[in-house]
N, C-alpha and C positions, 0 to 999 in steps of 0.2 A: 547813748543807750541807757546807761545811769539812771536819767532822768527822763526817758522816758517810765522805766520801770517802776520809778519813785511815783510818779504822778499815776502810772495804772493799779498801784497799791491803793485800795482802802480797805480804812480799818471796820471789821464785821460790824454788822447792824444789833445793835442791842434793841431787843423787844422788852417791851413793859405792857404790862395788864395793867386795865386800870380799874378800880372799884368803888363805885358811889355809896355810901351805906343809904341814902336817900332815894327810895322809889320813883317818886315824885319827878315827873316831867320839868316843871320848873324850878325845880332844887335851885339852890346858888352852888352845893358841892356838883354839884350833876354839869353845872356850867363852868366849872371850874375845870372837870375835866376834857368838856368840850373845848375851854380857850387855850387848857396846853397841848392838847392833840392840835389846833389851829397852828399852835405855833410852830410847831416840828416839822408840820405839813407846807405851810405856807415862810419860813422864813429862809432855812429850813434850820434844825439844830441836825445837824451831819450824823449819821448816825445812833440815830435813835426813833424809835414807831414806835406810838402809844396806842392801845386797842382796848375800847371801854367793854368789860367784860358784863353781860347782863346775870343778876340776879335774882331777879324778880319771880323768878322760874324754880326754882330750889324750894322745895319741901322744908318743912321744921327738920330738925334733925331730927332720927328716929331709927335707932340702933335694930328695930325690926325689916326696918326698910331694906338693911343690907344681906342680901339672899344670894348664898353661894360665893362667898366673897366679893358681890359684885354690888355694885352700889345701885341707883334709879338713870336712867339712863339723863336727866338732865343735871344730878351730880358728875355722873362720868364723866361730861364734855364738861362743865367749870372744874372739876379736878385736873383735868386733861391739857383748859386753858392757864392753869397755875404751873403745872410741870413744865409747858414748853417755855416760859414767858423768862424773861433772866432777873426782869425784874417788878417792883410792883409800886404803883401808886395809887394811896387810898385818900377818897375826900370822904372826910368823918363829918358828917352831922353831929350836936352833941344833944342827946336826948337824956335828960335827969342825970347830969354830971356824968358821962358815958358816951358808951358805944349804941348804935340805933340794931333794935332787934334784926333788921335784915341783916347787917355787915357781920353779928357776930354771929347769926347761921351761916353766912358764905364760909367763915373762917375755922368754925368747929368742922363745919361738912370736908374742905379740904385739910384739914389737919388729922381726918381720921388715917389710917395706916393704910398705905406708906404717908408719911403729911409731904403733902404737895410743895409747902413754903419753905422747905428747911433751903438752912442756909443762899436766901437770895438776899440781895440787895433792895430796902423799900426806904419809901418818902413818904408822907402825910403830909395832906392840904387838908382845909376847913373855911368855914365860914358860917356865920352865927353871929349871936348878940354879943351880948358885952365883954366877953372873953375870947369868940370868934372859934369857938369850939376848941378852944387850949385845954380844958380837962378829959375832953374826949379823945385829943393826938396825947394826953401822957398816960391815958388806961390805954389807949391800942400798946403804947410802948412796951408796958406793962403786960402784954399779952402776947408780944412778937417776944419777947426774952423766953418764952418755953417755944412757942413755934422753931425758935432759932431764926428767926428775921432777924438781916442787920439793918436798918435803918441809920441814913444820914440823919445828922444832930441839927449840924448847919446848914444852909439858913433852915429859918423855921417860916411857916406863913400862917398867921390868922388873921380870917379876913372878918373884920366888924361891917357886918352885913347891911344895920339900921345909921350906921353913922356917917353923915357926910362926909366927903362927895359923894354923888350914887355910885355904888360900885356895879348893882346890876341892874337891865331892864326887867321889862313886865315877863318876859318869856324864861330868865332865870338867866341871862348869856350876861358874862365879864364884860363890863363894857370902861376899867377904870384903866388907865393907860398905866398908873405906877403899879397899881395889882397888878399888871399880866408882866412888867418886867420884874417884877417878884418874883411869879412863879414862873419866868424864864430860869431866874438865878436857879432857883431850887432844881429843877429838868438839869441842866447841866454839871448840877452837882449829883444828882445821881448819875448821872451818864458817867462821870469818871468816877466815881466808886464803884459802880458798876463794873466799870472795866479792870479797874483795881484788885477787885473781889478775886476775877476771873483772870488774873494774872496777866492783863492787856492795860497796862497804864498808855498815859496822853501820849507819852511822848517814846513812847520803845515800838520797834520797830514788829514786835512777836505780836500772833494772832491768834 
């Protein structure tokens, strides 16, 4: 009976938003979120559902915009998608040692009050030239320390976009077998700090 009961236990589904700062259809950040949603989907990693949250749609910020306390109705739904989500994963493009004008509208728009991000669990992925968008994930960092995002340290992934082997096709999709168990590593490393966060480690039995 024990074990039955053990075996009809699972542990809650942690949800992540995922966020491209990159518009663009063929991004390599944009394909980076589609190969770790593949992976969750397809391998599976046990609880955990990544959902690429679109941005494209979001207004400049614009403090007049906000009438009766109530925001534009396509801020609402991405504030909306940040508050339910437990956690978050962003591919940074690096645009001029930086953040790409879209990601840092997403992240001002849900930071106004109440801010949507406090206290979750986030990761950063990248992918770019010769750095692989590495000053871009340590100004996010630098901007998730007032949102109150925790971010995982370890592992890190930047992905050198132009540098042999091909990492992506013509269409912008992961196609390098060591990247995508990279950013396997990194998924599962949120996944339990995740649950960490939220007082549901690996191995306890609480939910």
């Amino acid at each position: 009976m024990e074990g039955e009961t053990s075996a009809a236990w699972k542990k809650p589904v942690i949800n992540v938003a995922a966020i491209c700062g990159s518009l663009r259809r063929a991004s390599f950040n944009r394909g980076l979120v589609r190969s770790a949603i593949e992976i969750c989907d397809g391998e599976p990693i046990e609880g955990m559902r990544i959902e690429l949250i679109d941005i494209s749609s979001l207004p400049f910020l614009n403090t007049d915009l906000e009438v009766g306390g109530a925001y534009p109705p396509a801020v609402e739904a991405f504030r909306g998608k940040i508050r339910e989500a437990d956690a978050i994963l962003f591919a940074s493009p690096e645009y001029n040692y930086s953040l790409s004008g879209p990601l840092k509208n997403a992240i001002d728009w849900a930071s106004r009050p109440p801010n949507s991000w406090a206290d979750k669990a986030a990761a950063i992925i990248s992918a770019g030239g010769n750095f692989g968008g590495g000053r871009a994930q340590y100004h996010l960092r630098q901007v998730g320390v007032y949102l109150d995002l925790h971010f995982i340290n370890k592992p890190e992934l930047f992905v050198y976009a132009f540098q042999p082997p091909e990492k992506f096709d013509s269409d912008g999709n992961l196609i390098d077998r060591e990247t995508k168990e990279r950013l396997k590593k990194i998924l599962l490393s949120l996944l339990a700090f995740t649950r960490r966060l939220q007082g549901r480690s690996e191995d306890s039995g609480s939910g």
